[in-house]
C-alpha positions as CSV (number, residue, x, y, z in Angstrom):
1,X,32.3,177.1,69.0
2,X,29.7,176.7,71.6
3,X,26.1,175.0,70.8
4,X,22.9,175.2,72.4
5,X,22.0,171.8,73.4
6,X,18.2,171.5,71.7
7,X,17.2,168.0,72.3
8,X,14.8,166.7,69.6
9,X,13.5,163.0,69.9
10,X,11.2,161.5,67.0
11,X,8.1,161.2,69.2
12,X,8.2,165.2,70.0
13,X,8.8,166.0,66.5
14,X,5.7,164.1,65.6
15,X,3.7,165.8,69.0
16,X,4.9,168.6,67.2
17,X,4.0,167.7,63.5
18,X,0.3,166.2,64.7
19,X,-0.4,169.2,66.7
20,X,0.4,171.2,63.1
21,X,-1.9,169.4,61.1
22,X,-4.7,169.1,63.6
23,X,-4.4,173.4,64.2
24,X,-4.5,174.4,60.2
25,X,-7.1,172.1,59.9
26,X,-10.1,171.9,61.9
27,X,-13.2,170.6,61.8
28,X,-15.4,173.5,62.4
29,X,-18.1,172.0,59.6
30,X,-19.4,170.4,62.3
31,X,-22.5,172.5,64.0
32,X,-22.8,171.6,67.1
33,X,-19.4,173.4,68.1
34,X,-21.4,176.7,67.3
35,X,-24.2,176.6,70.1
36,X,-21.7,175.5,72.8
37,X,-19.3,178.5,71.5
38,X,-22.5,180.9,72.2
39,X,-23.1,179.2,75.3
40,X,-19.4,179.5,76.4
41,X,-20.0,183.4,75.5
42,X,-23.5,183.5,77.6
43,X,-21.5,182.3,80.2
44,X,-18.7,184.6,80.3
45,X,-20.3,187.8,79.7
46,X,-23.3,187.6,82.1
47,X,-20.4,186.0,84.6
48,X,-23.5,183.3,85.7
49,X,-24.5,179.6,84.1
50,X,-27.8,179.5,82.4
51,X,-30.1,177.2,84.1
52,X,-32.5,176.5,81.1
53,X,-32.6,176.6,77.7
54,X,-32.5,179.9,75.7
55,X,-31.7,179.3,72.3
56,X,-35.6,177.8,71.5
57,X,-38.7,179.2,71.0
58,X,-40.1,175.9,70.9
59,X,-39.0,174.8,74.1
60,X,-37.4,177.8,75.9
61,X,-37.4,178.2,79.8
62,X,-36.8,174.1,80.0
63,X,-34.5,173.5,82.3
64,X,-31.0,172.0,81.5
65,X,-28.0,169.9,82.8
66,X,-24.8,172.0,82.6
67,X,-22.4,169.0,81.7
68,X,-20.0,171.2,79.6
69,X,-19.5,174.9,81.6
70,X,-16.2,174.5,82.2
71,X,-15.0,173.3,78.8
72,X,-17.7,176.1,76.6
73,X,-16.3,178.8,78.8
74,X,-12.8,178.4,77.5
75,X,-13.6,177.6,74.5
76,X,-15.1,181.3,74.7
77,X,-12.3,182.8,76.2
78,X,-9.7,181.3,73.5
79,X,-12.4,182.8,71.0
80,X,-12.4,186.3,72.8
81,X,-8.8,186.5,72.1
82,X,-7.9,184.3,69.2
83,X,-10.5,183.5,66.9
84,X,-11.1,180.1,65.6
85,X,-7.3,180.2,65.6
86,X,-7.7,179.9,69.5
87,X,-10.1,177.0,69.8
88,X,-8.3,175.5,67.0
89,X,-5.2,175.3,68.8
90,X,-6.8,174.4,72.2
91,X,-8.3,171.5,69.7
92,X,-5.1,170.6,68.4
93,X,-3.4,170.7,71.4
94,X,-5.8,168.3,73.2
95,X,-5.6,166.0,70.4
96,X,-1.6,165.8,70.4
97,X,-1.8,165.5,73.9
98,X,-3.9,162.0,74.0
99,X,-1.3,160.7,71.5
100,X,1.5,161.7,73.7
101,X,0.6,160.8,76.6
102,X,-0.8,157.3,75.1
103,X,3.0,157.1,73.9
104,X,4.3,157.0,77.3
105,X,2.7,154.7,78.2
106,X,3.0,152.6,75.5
107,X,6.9,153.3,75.8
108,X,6.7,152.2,79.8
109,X,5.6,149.0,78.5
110,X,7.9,148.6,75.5
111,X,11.1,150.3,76.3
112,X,11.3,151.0,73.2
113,X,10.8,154.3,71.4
114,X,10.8,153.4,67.7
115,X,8.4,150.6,68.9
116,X,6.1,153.0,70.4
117,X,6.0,155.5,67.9
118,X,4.6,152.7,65.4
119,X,1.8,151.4,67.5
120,X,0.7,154.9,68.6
121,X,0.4,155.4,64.9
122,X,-1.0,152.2,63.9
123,X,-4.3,153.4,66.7
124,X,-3.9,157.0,66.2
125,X,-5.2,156.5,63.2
126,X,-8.6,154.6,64.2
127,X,-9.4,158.5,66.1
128,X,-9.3,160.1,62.6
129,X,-9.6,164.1,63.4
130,X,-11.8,165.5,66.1
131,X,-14.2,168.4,65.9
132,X,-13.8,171.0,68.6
133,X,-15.8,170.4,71.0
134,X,-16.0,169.4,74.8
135,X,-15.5,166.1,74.5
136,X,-12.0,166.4,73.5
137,X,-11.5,167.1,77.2
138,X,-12.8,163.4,77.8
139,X,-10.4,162.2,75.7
140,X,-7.6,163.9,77.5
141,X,-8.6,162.9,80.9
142,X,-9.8,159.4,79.6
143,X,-5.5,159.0,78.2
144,X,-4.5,160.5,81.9
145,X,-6.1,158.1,83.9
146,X,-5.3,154.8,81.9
147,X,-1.8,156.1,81.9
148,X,-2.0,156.4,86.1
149,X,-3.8,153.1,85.7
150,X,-1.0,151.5,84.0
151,X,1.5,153.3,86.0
152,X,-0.1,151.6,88.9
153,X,-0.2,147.7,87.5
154,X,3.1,147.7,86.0
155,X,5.6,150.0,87.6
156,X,4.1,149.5,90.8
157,X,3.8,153.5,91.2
158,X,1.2,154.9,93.4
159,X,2.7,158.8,93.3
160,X,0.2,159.5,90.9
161,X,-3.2,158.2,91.9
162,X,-3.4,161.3,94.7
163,X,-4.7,163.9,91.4
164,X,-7.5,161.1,90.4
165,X,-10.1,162.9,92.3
166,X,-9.2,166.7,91.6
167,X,-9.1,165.2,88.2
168,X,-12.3,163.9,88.1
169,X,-13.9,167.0,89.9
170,X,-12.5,169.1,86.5
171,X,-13.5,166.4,84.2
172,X,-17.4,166.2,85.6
173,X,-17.3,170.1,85.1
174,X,-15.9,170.2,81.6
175,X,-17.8,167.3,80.0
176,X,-20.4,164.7,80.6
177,X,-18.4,162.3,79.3
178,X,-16.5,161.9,83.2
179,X,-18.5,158.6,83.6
180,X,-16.4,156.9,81.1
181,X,-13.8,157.2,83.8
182,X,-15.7,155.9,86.9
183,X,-16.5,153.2,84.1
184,X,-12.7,152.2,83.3
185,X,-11.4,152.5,87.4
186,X,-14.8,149.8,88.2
187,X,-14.1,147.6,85.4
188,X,-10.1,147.8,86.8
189,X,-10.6,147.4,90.1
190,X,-13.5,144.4,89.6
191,X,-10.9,142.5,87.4
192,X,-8.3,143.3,89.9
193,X,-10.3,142.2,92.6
194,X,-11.0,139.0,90.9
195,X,-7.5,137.9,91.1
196,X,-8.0,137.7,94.5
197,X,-11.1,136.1,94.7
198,X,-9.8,133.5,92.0
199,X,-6.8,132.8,93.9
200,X,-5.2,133.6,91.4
201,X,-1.3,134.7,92.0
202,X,-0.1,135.5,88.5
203,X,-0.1,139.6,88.0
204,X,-1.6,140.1,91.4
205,X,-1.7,143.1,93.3
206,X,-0.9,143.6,96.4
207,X,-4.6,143.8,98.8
208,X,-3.0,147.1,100.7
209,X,-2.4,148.8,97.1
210,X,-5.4,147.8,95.7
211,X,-7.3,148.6,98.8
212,X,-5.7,152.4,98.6
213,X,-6.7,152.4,94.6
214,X,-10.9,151.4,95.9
215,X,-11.0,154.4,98.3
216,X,-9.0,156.8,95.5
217,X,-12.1,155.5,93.3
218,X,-14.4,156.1,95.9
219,X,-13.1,159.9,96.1
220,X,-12.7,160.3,92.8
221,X,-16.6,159.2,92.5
222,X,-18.0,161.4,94.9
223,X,-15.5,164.7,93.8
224,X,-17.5,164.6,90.5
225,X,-20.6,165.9,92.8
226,X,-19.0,169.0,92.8
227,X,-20.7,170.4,90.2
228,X,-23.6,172.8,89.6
229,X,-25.9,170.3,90.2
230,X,-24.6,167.9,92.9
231,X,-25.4,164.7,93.0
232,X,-27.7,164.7,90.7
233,X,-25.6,164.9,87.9
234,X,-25.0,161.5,88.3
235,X,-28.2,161.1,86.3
236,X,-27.3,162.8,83.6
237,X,-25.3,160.2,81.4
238,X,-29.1,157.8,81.8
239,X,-30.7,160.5,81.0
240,X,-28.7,162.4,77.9
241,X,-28.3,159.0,76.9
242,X,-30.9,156.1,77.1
243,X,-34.0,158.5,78.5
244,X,-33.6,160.8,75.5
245,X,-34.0,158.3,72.8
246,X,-32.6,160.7,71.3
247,X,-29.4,158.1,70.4
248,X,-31.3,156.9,67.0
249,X,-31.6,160.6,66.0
250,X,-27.8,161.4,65.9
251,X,-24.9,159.3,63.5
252,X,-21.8,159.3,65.9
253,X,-23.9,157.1,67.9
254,X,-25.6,154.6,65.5
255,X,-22.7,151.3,65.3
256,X,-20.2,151.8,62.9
257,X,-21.1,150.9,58.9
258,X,-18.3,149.0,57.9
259,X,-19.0,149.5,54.4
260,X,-16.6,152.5,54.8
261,X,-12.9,152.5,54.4
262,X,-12.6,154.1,57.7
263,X,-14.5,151.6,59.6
264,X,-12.8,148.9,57.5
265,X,-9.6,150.0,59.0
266,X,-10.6,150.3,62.8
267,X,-12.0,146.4,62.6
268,X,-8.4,145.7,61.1
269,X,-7.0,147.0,64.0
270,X,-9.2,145.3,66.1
271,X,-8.6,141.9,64.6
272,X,-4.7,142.9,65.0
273,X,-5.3,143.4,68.8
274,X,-6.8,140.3,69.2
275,X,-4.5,138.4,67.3
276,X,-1.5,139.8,69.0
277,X,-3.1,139.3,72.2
278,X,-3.7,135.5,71.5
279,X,0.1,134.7,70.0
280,X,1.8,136.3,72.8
281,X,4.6,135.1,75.2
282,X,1.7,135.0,78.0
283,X,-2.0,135.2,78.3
284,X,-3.7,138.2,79.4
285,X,-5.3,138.5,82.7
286,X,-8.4,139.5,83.6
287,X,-8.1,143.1,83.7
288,X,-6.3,143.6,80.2
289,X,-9.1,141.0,78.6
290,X,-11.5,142.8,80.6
291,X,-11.0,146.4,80.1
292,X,-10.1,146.0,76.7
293,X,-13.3,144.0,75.8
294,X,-15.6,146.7,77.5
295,X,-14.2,149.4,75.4
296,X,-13.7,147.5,72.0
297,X,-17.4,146.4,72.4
298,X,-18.9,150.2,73.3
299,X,-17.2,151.3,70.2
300,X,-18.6,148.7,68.5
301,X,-22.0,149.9,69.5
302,X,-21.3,153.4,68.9
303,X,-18.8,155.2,66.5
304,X,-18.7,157.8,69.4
305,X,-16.9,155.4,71.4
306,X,-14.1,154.3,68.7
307,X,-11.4,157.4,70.2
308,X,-11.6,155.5,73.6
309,X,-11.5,152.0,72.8
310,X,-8.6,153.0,70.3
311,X,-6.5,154.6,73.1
312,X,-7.1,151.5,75.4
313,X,-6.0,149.4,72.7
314,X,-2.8,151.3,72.6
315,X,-1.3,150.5,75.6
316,X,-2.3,146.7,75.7
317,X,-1.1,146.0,72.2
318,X,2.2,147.4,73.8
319,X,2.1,144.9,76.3
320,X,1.8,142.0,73.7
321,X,3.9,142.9,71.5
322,X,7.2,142.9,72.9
323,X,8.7,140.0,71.4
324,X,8.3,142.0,67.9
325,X,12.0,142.3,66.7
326,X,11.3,146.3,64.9
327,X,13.7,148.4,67.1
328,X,16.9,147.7,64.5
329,X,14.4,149.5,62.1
330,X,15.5,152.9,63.9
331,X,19.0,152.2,64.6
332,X,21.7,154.1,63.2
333,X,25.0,152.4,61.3
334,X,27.7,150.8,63.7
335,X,30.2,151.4,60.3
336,X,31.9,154.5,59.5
337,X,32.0,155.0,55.8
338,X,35.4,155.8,54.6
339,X,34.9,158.0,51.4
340,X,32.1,159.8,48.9
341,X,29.0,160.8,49.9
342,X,28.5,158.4,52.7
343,X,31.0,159.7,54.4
344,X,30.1,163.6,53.7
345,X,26.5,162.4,55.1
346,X,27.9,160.5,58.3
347,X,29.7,164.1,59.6
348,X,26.9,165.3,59.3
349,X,24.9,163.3,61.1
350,X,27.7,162.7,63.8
351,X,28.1,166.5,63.7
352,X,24.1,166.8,64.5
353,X,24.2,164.6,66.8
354,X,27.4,167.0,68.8
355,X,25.7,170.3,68.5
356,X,22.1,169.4,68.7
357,X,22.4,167.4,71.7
358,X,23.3,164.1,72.1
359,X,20.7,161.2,70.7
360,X,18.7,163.4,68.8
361,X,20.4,163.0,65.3
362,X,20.1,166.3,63.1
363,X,18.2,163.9,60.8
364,X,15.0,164.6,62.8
365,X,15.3,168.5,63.1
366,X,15.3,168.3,59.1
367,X,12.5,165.7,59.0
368,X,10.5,168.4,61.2
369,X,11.5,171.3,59.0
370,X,10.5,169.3,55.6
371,X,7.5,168.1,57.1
372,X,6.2,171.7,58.4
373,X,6.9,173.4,55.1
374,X,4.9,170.7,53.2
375,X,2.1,171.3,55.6
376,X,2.3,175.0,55.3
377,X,3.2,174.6,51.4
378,X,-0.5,172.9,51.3
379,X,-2.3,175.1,53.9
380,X,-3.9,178.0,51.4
381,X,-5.6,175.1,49.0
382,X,-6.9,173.2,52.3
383,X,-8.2,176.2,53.9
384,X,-9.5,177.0,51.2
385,X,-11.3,173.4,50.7
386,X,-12.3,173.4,54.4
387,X,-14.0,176.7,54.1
388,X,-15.8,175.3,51.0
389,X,-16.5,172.5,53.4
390,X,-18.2,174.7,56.3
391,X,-20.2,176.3,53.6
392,X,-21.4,173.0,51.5
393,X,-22.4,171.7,55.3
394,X,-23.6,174.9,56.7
395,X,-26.1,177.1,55.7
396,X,-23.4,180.4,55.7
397,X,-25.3,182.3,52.3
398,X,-28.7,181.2,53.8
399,X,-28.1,182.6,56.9
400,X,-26.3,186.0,55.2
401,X,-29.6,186.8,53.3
402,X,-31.6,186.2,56.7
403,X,-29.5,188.7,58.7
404,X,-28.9,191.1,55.5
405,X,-33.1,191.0,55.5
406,X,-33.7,191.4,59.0
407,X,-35.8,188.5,58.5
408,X,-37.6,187.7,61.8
409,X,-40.6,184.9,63.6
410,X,-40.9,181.7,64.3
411,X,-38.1,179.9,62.2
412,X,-38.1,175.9,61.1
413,X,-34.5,174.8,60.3
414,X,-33.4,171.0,59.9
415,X,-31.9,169.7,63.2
416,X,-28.5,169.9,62.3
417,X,-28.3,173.2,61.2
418,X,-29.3,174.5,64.8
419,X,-26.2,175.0,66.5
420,X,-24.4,177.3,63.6
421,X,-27.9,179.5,63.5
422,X,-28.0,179.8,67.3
423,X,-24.1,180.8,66.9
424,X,-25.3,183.7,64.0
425,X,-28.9,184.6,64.9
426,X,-28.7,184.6,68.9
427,X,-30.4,186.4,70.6
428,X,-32.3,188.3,67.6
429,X,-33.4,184.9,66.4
430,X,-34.5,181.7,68.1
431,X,-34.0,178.7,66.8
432,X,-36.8,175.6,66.3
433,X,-34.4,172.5,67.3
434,X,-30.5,172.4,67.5
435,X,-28.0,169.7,68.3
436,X,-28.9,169.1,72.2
437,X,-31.6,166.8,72.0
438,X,-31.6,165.4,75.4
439,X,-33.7,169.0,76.6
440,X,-36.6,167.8,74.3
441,X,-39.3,165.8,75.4
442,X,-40.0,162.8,73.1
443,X,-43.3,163.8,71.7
444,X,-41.4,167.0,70.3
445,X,-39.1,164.8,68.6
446,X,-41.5,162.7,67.0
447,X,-42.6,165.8,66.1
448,X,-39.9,167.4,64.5
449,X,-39.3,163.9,62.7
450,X,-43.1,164.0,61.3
451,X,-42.4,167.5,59.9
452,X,-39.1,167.3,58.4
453,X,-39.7,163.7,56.8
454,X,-43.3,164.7,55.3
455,X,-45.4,162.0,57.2
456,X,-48.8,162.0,57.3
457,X,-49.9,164.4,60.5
458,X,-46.8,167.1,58.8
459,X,-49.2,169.7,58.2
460,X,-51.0,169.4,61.5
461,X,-47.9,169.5,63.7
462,X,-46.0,172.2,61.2
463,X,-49.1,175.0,61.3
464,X,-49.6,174.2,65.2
465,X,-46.0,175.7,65.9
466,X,-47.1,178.9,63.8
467,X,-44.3,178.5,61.3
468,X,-43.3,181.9,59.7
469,X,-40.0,180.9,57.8
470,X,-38.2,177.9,57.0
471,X,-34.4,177.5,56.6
472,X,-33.1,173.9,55.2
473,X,-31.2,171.8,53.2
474,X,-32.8,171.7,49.5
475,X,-32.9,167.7,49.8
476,X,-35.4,168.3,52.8
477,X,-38.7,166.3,52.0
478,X,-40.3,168.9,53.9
479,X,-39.6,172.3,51.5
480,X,-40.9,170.3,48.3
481,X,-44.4,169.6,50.3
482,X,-44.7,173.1,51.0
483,X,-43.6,175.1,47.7
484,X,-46.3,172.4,46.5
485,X,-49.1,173.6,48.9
486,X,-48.3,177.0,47.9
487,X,-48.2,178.5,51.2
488,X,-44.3,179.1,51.5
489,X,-42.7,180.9,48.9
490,X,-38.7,180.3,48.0
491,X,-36.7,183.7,48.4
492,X,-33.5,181.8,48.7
493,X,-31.9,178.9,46.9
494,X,-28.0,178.7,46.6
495,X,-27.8,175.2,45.4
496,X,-27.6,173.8,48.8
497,X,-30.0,175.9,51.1
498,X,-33.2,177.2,50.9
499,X,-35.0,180.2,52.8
500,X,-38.7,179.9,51.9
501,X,-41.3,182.3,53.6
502,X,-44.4,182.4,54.7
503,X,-47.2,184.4,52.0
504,X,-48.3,186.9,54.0
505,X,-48.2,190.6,54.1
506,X,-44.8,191.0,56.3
507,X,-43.4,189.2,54.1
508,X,-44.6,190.7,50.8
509,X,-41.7,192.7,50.1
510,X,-39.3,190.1,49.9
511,X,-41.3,188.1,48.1
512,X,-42.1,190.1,45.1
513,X,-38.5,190.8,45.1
514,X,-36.8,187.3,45.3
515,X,-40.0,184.6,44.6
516,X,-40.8,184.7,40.9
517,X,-37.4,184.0,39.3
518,X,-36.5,181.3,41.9
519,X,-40.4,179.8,42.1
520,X,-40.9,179.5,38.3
521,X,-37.7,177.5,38.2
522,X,-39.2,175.4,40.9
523,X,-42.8,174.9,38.9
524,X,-40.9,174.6,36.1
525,X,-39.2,171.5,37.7
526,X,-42.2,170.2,38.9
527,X,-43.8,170.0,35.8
528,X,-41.1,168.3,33.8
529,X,-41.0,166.0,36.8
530,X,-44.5,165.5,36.6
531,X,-44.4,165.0,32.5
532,X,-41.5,162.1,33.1
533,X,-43.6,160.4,35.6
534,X,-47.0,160.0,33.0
535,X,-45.0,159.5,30.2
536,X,-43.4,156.6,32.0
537,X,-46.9,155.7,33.5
């Protein structure tokens, strides 16, 4: 009987397994995927880039950097034809595809897959999931380039280094994160360099090789001025970054809390690294201590940067650890049970092994098979949960009643709502702030801040923008102050989310019809409230 030779190794059953999980269950609570969706689709059917922002009232016609065409117009495109099923998959793909690739290298280093597997998973972890969004593409490029990088230091291969700058042409156009990777080729070359300058012979490169790697760098550099906005865009990262001030405003670039389990974990693995690093065979040079000190410490000063120091740490702890004794964990039985069940079992591994081709055991086909059906088995209740998720985080009934109501004017939402209203209300509706803060000027900000928090100029900055509705969260300091004042009245409240409109006459309508249940409940509130605070006075 003739087989078809399928080969099936562990690490491509887990690509296979992690690209699973990640595609039945995305992140899309997260709302700043929904503005750079509608700006993908701006993009594709008008066939041009917008030059400045046209999702605000507040600040439309400013001009913008276009950091993420590339990455929003596929996004689009996967959405034109697939749904969130497409961008989910693109997502999940991208995500596998770091791990993988991070495995490689990990497995140059270790010769050793069972070894490799186990330290990719140990990191893997520390990059928890990822929200669809451009960045995902940094990621990617940011696992292709250390990999090169490696390639180049260790194995002595320069084959590769020629796609560095078409590489970093694509990466400039898909996300602004390509400065990341000028970042990681200067630290490499610098600490490279140094061996030289140190006279120091251990793990040197040769001056010719390194000397080809500085002008690769130097291409690379200048091919991420092809872009819309040339050289210029070289700015952008100060700018979007440390001009804004807009850092402070957004939570996956405050420094990690380590109060939470998830933190906890990441400065385990950190203190691993380190520890690892210290007891090897040999002492690292400057480049592993260098780069892996630049990375651990920017994701120590922003959760942002965790993904990247975790997929540098990969590879290096691979390098350390090679002395660790774990490989006989994943071999099979030199003995040959002779009867029962043992035996029944070892034909049928050995007989796996025959048909399915070679070193793959059948043992992993049925660990894929099992571990697919459980995912599957659990997919209804989760999608279920995650679509509970997107609607606890997102205002979805809030922004039902504003479209079912043809509700219209100038709109105050909280900031992180913007993104998913842009992605519903565009272009009927405007939007008052959204996710992309870096467009703002600082005084806005302030602003916005002032208004949403209640401070004391709220009023005079809220009624100077001609507010006509408000959409927010119900914890929003910002809708109590104005059901108080009694110029806003609530026509909305799902337990979550609150519409309140303004009380005037294009409004009156809607506010007969929805404002006196939902408003006496609120006075009623405030009074008990009120009653608890004397009594305790």
């Amino acid at each position: 009987m003739a087989y078809t030779r399928a080969r099936l190794t562990p690490s491509t059953a887990i690509f296979i397994i992690v690209f699973t999980i990640m595609l039945l269950f995305p992140k899309f609570e997260d709302p700043d995927f929904y503005w750079h969706l509608k700006t993908g689709e701006l993009i594709v059917t008008t066939e041009q880039l917008p030059w400045h922002d046209v999702f605000t009232y507040t600040n439309s016609g400013h001009s913008w950097v276009l950091s993420e065409w590339l990455s929003q117009g596929i996004f689009y495109l996967l959405y034109q034809q697939a749904g969130l099923t497409g961008v989910a998959a693109i997502t999940a793909l991208v995500y596998a595809l770091c791990w993988f690739i991070t495995y490689k290298t990990c497995q140059e280093q270790l010769k050793d897959e069972g070894k490799a597997i186990l330290v990719v998973m140990l990191f893997c972890a520390t990059m928890g999931a990822i929200a669809p969004r451009p960045h995902i593409f940094t990621f990617l490029f940011f696992a292709i380039l250390l990999h090169q990088l490696f390639m180049f230091k260790y194995r002595a291969s320069d084959r590769s280094l020629i796609f560095i700058p078409p590489m970093m042409a694509i990466w400039a156009n898909a996300h602004g994160g390509f400065f990341i990777g000028l970042v990681l080729l200067a630290v490499f070359l610098v600490a490279e360099w140094s061996h030289h300058l140190l006279v120091d012979n251990v793990g040197r490169i040769e001056t010719r090789r390194l000397k080809k790697l500085s002008l690769i760098a130097i291409a690379g550099f200048l091919a991420t001025a092809i872009n819309p906005h040339g050289w210029q865009y070289w700015l952008y990262p100060y700018h979007a970054i440390v001009s804004s001030g807009d850092t402070q405003f957004i939570s996956e670039w405050q420094s990690p809390s380590f109060h939470k389990p998830f933190f906890q974990y990441f400065l385990v693995v950190v203190f691993l690294f380190f520890i690892n690093m210290i007891y090897a065979r040999r002492k690292p040079d400057l480049t592993e201590l260098g780069v892996s000190l630049v990375f651990i410490g920017g994701a120590f000063f922003s959760v942002r940067n965790i993904p990247l120091a975790a997929l540098v740490m990969a590879p290096f702890f691979s390098i350390f650890c090679q002395d660790l004794s774990l490989a006989r964990i994943f071999k099979q039985p030199d003995y040959t049970p002779k009867s029962g069940f043992s035996a029944f079992a070892h034909r049928i591994m050995t007989a796996g092994n025959k048909q399915v081709g070679g070193s793959a055991p059948l043992a992993n086909w049925l660990l894929l098979i099992a571990s697919l059906f459980s995912i599957l088995l659990l997919y209804p209740s989760r999608k279920e949960h995650n679509s509970m998720a997107v609607s606890r985080i997102l205002p979805v009934a809030a922004t039902d009643f504003v479209i079912k109501h043809n509700i219209s004017g100038n709109m105050f939402n909280t900031y992180h709502y913007g993104g998913y209203l842009i992605y519903r209300l565009y272009p009927r509706q405007r939007v008052f702030i959204y996710g992309r803060t870096d467009i703002y000027p600082k005084p806005f900000i302030t602003e916005y801040r002032e208004m949403y928090r209640g401070g004391s100029n709220w009023k005079q900055y809220f009624y100077k923008h001609n507010i006509d509705y408000v959409l927010c969260e119900n914890l929003s300091p910002l809708r109590q102050l104005l059901l108080n004042n009694g110029d806003f009245k609530l026509v909305f409240d799902d337990g979550k989310h609150s519409v309140l409109l303004k009380d005037t006459a294009k409004y009156q309508q809607l506010i007969k019809q929805y404002a006196p249940g939902l408003n006496s409940t609120h006075d009623m509130g405030s009074i008990a409230l009120s009653s608890s605070n004397e009594s305790e006075g």
